[in-house]
C-alpha positions as CSV (number, residue, x, y, z in Angstrom):
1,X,-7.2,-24.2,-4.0
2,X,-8.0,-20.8,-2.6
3,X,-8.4,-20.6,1.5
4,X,-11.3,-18.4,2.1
5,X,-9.1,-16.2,4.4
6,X,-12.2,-13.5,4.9
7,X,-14.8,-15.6,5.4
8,X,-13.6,-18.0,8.2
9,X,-14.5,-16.6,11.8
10,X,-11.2,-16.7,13.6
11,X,-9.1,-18.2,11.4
12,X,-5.6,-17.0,11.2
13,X,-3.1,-17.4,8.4
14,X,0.0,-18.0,8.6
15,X,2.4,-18.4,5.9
16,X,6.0,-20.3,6.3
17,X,8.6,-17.9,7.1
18,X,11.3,-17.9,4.1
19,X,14.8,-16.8,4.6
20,X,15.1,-15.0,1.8
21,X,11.9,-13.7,0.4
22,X,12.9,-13.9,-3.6
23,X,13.5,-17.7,-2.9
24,X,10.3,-18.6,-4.7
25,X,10.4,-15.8,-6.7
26,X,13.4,-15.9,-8.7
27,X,12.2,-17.5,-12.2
28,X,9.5,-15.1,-12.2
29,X,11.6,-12.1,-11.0
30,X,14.6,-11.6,-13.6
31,X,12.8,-12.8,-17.1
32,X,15.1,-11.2,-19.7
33,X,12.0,-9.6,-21.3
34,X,11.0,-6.5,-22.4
35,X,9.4,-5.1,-19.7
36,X,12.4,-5.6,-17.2
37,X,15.0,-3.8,-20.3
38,X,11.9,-0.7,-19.9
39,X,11.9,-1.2,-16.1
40,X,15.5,-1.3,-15.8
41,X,16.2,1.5,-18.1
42,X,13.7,3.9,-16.0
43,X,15.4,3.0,-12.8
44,X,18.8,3.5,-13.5
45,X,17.7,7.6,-15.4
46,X,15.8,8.4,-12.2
47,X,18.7,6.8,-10.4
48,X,21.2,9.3,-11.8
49,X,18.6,11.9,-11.6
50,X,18.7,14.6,-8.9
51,X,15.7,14.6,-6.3
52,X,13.9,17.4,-4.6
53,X,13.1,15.2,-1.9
54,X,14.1,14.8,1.6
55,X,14.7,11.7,3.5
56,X,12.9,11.4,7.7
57,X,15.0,10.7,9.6
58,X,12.4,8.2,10.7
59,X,13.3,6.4,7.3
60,X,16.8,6.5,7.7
61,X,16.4,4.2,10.8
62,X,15.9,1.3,8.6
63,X,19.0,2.2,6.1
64,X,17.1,4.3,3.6
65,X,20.2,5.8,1.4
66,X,19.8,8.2,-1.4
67,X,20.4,5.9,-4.2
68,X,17.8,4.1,-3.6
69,X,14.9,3.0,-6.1
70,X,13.5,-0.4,-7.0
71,X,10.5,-1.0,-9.1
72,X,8.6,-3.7,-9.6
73,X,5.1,-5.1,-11.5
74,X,3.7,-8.3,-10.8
75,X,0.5,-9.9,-13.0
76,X,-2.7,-11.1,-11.8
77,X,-1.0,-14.8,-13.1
78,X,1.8,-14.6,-10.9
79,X,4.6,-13.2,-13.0
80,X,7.0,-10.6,-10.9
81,X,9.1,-8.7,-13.0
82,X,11.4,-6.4,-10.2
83,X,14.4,-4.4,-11.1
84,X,16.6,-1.9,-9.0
85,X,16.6,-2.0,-5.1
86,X,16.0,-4.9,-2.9
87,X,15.9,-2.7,0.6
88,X,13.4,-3.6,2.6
89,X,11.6,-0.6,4.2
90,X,8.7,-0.3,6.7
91,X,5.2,-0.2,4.4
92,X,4.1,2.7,6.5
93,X,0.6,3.8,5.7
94,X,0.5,1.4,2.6
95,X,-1.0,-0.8,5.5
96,X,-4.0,1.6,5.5
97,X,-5.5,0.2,2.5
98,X,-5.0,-3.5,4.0
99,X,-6.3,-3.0,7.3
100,X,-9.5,-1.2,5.6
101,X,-10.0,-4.3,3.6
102,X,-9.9,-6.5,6.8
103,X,-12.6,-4.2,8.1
104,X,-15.0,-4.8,5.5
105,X,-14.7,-8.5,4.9
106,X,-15.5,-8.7,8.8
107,X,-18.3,-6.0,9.6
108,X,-19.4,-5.7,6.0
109,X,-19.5,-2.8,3.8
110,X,-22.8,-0.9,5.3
111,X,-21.5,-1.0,8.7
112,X,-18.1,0.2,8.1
113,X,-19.4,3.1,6.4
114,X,-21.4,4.3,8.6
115,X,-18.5,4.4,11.1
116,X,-15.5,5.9,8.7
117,X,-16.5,8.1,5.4
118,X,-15.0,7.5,2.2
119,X,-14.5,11.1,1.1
120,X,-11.0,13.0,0.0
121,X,-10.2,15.5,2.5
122,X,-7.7,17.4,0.9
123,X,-5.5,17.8,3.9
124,X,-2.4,16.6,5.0
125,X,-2.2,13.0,6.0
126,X,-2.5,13.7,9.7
127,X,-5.2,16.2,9.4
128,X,-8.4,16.2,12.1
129,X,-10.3,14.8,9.4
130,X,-13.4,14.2,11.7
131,X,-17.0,15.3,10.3
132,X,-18.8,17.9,12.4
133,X,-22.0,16.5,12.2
134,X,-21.6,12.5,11.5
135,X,-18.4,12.8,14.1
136,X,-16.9,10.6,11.0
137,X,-13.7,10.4,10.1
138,X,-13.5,11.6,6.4
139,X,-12.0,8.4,5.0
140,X,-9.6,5.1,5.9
141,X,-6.3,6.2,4.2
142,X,-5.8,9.7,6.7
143,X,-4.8,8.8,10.0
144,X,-7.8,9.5,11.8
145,X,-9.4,7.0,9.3
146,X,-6.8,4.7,9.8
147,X,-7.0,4.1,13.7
148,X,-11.0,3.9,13.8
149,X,-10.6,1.2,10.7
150,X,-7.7,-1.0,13.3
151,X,-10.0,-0.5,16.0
152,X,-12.4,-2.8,14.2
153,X,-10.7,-5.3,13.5
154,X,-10.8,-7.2,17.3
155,X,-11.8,-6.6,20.3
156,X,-8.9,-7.1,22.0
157,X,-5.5,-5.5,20.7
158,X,-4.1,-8.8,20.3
159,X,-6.9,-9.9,18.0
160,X,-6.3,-6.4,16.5
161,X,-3.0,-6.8,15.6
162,X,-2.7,-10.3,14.7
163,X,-5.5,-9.4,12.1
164,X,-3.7,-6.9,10.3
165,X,-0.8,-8.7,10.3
166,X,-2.1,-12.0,9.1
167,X,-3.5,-10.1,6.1
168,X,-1.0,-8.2,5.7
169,X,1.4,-11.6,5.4
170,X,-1.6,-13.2,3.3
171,X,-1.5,-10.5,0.8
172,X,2.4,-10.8,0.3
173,X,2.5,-14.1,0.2
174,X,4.9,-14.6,2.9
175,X,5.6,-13.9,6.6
176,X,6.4,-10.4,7.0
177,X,8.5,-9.0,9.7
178,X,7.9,-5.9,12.2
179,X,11.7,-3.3,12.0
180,X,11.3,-3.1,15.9
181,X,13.7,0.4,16.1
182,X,10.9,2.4,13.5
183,X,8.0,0.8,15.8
184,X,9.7,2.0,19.1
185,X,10.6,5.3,17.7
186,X,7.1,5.7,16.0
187,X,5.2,4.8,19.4
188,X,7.9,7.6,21.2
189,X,6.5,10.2,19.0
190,X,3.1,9.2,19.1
191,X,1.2,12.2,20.5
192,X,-0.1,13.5,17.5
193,X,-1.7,10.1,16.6
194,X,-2.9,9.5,20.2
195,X,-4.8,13.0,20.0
196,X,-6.5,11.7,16.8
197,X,-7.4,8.5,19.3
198,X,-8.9,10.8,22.1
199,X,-10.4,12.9,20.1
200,X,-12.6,9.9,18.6
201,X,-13.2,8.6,22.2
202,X,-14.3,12.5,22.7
203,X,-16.6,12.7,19.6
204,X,-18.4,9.4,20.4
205,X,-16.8,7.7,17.6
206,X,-14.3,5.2,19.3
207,X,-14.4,3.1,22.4
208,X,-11.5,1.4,22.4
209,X,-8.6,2.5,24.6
210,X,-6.6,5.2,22.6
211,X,-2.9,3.9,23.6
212,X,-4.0,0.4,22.6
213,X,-5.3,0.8,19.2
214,X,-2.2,3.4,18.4
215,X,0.1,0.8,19.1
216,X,-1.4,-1.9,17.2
217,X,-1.9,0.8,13.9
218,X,2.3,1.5,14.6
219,X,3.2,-2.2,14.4
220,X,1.3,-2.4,11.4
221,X,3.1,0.6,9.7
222,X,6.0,-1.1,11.2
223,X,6.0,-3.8,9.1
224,X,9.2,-4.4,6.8
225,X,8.4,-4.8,2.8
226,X,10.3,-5.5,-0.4
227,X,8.9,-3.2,-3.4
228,X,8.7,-7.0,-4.9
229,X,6.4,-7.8,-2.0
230,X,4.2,-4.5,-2.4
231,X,3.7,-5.5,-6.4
232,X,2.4,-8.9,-5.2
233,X,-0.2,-7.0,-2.6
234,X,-1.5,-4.2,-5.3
235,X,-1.8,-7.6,-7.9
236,X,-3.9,-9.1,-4.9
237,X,-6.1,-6.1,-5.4
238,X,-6.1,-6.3,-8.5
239,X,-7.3,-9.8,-9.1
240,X,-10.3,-9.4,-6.9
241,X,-8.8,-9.9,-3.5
242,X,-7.0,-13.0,-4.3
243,X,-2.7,-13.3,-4.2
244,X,-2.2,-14.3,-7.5
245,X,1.0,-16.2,-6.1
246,X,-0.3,-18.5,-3.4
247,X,-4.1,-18.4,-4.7
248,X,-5.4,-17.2,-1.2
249,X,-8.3,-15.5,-1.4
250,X,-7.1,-12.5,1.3
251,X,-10.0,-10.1,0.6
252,X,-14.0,-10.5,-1.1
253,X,-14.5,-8.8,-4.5
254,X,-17.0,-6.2,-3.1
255,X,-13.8,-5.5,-0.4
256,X,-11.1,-5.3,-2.9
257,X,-13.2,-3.4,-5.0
258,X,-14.0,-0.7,-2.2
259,X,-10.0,-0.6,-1.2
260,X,-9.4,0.2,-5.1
261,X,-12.3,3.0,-5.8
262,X,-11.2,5.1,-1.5
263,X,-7.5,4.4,-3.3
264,X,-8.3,6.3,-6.4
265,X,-9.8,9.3,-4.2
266,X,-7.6,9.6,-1.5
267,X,-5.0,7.2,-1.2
268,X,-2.1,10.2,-2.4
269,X,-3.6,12.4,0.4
270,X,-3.6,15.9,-0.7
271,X,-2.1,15.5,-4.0
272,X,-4.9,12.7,-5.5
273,X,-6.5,15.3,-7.8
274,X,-3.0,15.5,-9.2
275,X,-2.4,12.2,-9.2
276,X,-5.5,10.9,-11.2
277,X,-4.9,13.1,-13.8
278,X,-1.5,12.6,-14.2
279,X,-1.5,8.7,-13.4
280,X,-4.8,7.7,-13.6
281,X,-5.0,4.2,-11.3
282,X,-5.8,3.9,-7.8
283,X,-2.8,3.9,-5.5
284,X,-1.3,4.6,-1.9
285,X,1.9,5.8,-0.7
286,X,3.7,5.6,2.4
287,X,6.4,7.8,4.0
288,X,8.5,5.1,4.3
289,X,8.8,5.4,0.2
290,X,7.4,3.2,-1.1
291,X,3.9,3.7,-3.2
292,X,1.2,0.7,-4.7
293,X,-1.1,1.3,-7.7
294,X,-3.0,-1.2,-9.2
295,X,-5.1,-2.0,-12.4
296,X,-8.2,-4.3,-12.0
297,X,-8.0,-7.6,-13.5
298,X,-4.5,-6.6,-15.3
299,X,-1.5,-6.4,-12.7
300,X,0.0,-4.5,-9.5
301,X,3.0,-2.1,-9.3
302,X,4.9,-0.7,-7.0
303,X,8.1,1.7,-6.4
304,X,10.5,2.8,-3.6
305,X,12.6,5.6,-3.5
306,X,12.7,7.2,-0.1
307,X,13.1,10.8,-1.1
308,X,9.6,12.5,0.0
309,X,7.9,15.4,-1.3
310,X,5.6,18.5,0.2
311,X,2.9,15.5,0.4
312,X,4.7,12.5,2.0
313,X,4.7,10.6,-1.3
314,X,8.1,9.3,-3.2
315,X,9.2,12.1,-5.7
316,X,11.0,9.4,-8.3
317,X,8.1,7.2,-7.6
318,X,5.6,9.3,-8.4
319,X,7.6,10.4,-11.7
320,X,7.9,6.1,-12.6
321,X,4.3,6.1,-12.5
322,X,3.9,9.2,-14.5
323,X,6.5,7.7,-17.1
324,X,4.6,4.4,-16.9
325,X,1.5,5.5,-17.1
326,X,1.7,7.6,-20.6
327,X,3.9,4.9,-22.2
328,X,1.7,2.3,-22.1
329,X,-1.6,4.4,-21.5
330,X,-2.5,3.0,-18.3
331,X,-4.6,5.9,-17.1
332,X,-8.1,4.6,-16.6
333,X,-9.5,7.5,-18.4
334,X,-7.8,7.2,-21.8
335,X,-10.1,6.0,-23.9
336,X,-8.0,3.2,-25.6
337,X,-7.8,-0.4,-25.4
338,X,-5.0,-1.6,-23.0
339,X,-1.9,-2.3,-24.4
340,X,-0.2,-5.5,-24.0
341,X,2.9,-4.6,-22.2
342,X,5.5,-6.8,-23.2
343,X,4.4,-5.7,-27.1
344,X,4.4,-2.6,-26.1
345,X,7.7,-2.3,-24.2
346,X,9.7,-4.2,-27.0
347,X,8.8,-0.9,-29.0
348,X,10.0,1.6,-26.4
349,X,13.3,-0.3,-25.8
350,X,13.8,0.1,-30.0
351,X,13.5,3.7,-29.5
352,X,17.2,5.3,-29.3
């Protein structure tokens, strides 16, 4: 049965640590299907691929290498098919979208709008994005955004933090841990991020001490993910809010719904218009590589590859999804009848 995770005042989930997080994963995982053959055969060509991209430095402090790229797709049933790199990387702003859906299913959707917009900015991701007349930020998935979103999720930065990260752990479907050395290191170079805070205590928009809710939004970008785990949260949007591997409900409809439609706008910051056309499903990347996209009812899918273009977003991630999306004409926009992707994947593998 599902746990109303959104709905219970004060109720904190917390899912059994696992040792190793494919343990329960590992029928579903490796199926010698189709699919994987498709998967694996677009992993190892971008693999052998030369990248524009450039690795932080901030990346590199939780052993992102060059080789790296794993890509994974998980249904709204519960079936993971992964291939490529296991590294676990910190989620970064992937945690955006997560947090924002927290918001909602505890203020509601009218009152969290009138606090944080929901418009693209077309800036860079830590842009002052702050309305000059609402004193708004422009949307959840920019920085600004971002910290007035975690400020509502407590009043206290305890209750703050524990929030994000209980849904953040409820939409993996497992405890997740914080890489302590990118958190430091992140809170060291903070400035820019505690201006953003000041400057919405300045404009009337925030309350909350600055330091406070920039250290609770770092430990939530903090947080270490598997590209297995990130397919298992974008099929939790998917489905409605609800991890299609435990069953808990994590997020409402109307939530997972709003997450979804911001994601589509402005979850690949300035570099969504491209995006949509080229891709065509709502998504969100983070600097630490790794990007989510997700298509209602049908499945979630995610990529890492830590190599980072002009925009902060994974260059052979963004061209898996491009691949993915014209071979199996995922782009919401098409016009045809979604294909069923095992079919359709047993006639790509044919093709010499």
């Amino acid at each position: 049965m599902s746990a109303a995770f959104h709905t219970t005042p004060g109720y904190s989930f917390h899912p059994a640590p696992r040792s190793d997080p494919d343990d329960d994963r590992d029928a579903s995982t490796h199926p010698d299907t189709a699919l994987r053959t498709y998967l694996a055969r677009m992993e190892d060509e971008l693999s052998s691929a030369a990248s524009e991209g450039e690795i932080p430095e901030l990346a590199r402090l939780s052993g992102a290498e060059e080789d790296q790229i794993g890509i994974a797709l998980c249904s709204v049933d519960g079936e993971i098919t992964a291939v490529g790199s296991e590294h676990a990387f910190p989620i970064q702003s992937i945690s955006k979208a997560f947090a924002y859906g927290a918001a909602i299913d505890l203020h509601g959707l009218e009152y969290v709008n009138s606090i944080v917009d929901e418009e693209p900015t077309g800036e860079e991701f830590n842009a002052v994005s702050l309305d000059a007349e609402t004193k708004k930020p422009k949307n959840p998935l920019v920085n600004i955004g971002a910290i007035r979103t975690h400020a509502m999720l407590g009043p206290t930065q305890p209750e703050r933090t524990r929030r994000l990260r209980d849904v953040l752990d409820a939409a993996a479907g497992r405890a997740l841990e914080v890489h302590e050395e990118t958190y430091q290191a992140e809170l060291d170079s903070a400035d820019r991020n505690l201006a953003l805070a000041y400057m919405l205590r300045a404009a009337g928009s925030m309350t909350e001490n600055a330091e406070d809710v920039v250290g609770g939004y770092t430990e939530g970008c903090s947080v270490l993910v598997s590209v297995a785990d990130l397919a298992v949260m974008a099929a939790t949007l998917a489905g409605g809010g609800t991890n299609p591997i435990t069953g808990v409900e994590v997020f409402s409809r109307v939530a997972s719904r709003q997450v979804l439609s911001v994601m589509l706008t402005c979850g690949m910051y300035d570099n969504a218009g491209d995006w949509v056309s080229d891709v065509g499903m709502p998504a969100k990347s983070g600097v630490g590589g790794g990007i989510i996209a997700a298509l209602p009812s049908r499945f979630g899918v995610a990529t890492y590859a830590p190599q980072l273009d002009q925009h902060g977003n994974s260059v052979r991630g963004t061209l898996a999804f491009e691949r993915f999306s014209g071979d199996f004409a995922l782009h919401m926009l098409d016009g045809q009848e979604p294909m069923d992707l095992e079919r359709r994947a047993e006639e790509l593998v044919r093709i010499p």
